[in-house]
C-alpha positions as CSV (number, residue, x, y, z in Angstrom):
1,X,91.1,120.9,133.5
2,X,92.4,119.6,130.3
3,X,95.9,120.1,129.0
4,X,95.5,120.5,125.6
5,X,92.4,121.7,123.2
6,X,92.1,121.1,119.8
7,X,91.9,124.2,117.9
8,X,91.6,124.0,113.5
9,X,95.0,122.3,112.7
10,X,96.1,123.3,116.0
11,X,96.9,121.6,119.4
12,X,97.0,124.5,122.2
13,X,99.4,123.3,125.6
14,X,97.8,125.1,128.7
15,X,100.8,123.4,130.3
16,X,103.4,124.7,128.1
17,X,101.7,127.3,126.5
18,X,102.0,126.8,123.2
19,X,100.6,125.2,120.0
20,X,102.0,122.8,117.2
21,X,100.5,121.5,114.2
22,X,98.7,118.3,113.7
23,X,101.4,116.7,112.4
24,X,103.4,112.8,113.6
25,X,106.8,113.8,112.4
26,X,106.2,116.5,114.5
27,X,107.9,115.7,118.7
28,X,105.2,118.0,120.4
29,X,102.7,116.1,118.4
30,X,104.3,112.9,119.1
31,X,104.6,113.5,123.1
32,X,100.6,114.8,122.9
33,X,99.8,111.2,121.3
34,X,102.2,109.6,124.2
35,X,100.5,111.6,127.1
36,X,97.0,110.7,126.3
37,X,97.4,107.4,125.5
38,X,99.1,106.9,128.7
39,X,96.4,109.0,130.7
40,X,93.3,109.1,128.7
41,X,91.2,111.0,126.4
42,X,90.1,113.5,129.6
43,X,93.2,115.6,129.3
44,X,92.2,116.7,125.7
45,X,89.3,119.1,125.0
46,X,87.7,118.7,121.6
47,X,87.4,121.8,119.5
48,X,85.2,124.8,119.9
49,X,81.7,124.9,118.5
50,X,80.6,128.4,118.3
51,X,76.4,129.2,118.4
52,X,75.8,132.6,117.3
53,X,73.5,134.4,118.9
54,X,70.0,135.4,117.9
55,X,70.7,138.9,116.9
56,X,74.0,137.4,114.6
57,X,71.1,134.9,113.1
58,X,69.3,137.9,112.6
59,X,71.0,140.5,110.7
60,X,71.8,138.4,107.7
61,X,68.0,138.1,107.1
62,X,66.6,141.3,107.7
63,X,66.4,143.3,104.6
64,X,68.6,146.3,103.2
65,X,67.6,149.3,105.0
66,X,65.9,150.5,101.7
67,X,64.1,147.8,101.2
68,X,63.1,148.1,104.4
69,X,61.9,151.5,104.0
70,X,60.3,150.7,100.3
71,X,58.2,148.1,101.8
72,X,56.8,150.5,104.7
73,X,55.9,153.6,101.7
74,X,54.3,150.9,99.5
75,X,52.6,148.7,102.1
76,X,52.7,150.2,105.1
77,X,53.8,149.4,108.4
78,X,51.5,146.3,109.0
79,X,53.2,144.5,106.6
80,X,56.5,145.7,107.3
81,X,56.2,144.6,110.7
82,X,55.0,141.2,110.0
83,X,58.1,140.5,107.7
84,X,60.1,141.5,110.8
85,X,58.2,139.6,113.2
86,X,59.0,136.8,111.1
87,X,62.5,136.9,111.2
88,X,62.1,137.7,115.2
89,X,59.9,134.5,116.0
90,X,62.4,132.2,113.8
91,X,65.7,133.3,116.1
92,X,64.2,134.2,119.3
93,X,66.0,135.7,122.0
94,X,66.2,132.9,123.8
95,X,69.2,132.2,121.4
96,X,71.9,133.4,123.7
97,X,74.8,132.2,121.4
98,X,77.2,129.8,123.2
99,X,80.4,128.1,122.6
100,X,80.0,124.3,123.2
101,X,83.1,121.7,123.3
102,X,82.9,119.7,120.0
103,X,83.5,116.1,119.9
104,X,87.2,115.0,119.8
105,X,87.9,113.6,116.4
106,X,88.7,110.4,115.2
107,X,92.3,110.9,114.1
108,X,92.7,111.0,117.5
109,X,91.5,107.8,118.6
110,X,93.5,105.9,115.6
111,X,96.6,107.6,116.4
112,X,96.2,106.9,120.1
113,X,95.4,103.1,119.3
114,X,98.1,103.2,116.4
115,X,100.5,104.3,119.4
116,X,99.6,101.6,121.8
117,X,99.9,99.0,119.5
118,X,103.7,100.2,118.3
119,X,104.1,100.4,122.2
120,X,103.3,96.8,122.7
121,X,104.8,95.8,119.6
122,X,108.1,96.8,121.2
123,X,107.8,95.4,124.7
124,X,106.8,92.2,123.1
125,X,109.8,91.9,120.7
126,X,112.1,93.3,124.3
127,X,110.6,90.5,126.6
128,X,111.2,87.7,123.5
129,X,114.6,89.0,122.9
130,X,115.3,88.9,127.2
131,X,114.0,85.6,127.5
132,X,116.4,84.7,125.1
133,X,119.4,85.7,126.6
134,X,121.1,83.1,128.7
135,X,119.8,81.9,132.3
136,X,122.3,83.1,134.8
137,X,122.1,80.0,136.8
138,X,122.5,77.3,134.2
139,X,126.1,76.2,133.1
140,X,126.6,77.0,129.2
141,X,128.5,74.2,127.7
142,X,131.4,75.1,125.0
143,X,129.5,74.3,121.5
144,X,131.9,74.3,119.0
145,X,131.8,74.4,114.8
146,X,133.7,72.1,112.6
147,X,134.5,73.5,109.1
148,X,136.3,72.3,106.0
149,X,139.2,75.4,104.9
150,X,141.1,73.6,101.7
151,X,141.0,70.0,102.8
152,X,141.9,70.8,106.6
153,X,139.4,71.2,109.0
154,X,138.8,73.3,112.0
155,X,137.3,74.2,114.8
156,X,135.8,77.1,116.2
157,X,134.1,78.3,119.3
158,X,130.7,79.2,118.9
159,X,129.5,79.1,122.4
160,X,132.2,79.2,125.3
161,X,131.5,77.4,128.8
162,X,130.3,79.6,131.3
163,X,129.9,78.1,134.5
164,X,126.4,78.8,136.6
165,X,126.2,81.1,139.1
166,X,124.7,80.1,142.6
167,X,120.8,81.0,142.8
168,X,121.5,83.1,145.8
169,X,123.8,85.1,143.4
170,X,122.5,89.1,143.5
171,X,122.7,88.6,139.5
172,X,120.3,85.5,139.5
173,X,117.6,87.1,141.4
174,X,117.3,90.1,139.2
175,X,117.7,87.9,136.3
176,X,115.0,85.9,137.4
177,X,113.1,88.7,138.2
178,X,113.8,90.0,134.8
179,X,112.6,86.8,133.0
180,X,109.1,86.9,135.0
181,X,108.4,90.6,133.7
182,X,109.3,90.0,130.3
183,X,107.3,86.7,130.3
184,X,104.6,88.4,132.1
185,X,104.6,91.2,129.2
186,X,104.1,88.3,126.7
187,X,101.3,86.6,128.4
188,X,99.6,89.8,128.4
189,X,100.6,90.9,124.7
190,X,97.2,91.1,122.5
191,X,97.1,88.0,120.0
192,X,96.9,91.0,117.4
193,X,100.0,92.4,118.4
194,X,102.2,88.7,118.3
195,X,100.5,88.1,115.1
196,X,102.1,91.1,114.0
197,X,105.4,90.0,114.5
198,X,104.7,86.5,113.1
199,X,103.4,86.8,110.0
């Protein structure tokens, strides 16, 4: 059963039982966007298309009672009856009326797609920034800066030594762990998605 059906401007929650506007600023909105793309399209059920029946088809072509009656007193039932039976054969009652599941529209899908793109947009840029971070079990030298203050110059510590730790070290497994993940996440990363962030 689906979660949430798409109703007008409406997204109904059998879950939570309620419904929010079509609208990204609004959180309910943005946590429906997050759920599908994370789950699929199956959880949302696309609008209600209503068939009316054959006697709603009906109605709005029969004529006004007096007419009706005018046509029987100057024609005569024959003809009367074969306007009516025309009416009849076009909506037969076969026409049961229904209510069918619409297609889910294509907002949808973009914001969806729009989602997973910001989504891998930011694990990208988190897996670049973690591979930058220094390796746990190489030393870091001391870099240092020279600079010229009013004819005297000085140093200054832009990097300080940090000695390796031993690859044995609790902290350099999960950082090594940590470095595979984040370069696994880039290997994986759409060329769409890098391009994003390098141009």
């Amino acid at each position: 059963m689906a979660k949430y059906k798409i109703s007008d401007n409406l997204i109904l929650s059998s879950e939570l039982n309620i419904s929010f506007p079509i609208n990204p600023e609004n959180s309910d909105y943005q946590q429906f966007i997050k759920n599908v793309a994370e789950q699929g399209f199956d959880i949302v059920e696309g609008p209600s298309d209503i068939q009316p029946s054959y006697a709603e088809l009906r109605v709005p072509e029969y004529p006004s009672i007096e007419d009706q009656l005018d046509k029987i007193y100057h024609s005569g039932v024959a003809a009367w009856k074969k306007d009516i039976k025309e009416i009849k054969d076009r909506y037969p009652k076969a026409i049961t009326g229904r209510t069918d599941i619409g297609p889910l529209p294509e907002w949808l899908y973009t914001d969806v797609e729009n989602y997973r793109f910001n989504q891998q947009l930011r694990e990208y840029v988190e897996a670049v920034e973690r591979l930058e971070q220094r390796r746990l079990d190489v030393t870091q030298e001391r870099v240092v800066d020279e600079f010229l203050n009013n004819g005297v110059y000085y140093t200054r510590e832009t990097k300080q030594y940090i000695e390796a730790l031993p690859a044995d070290d609790p902290r350099v497994i999960k950082d090594m762990e940590e470095r595979a993940a984040a370069q696994t996440v880039i290997d994986n990363t759409p060329i769409n998605v890098k391009d994003a962030i390098n141009n």
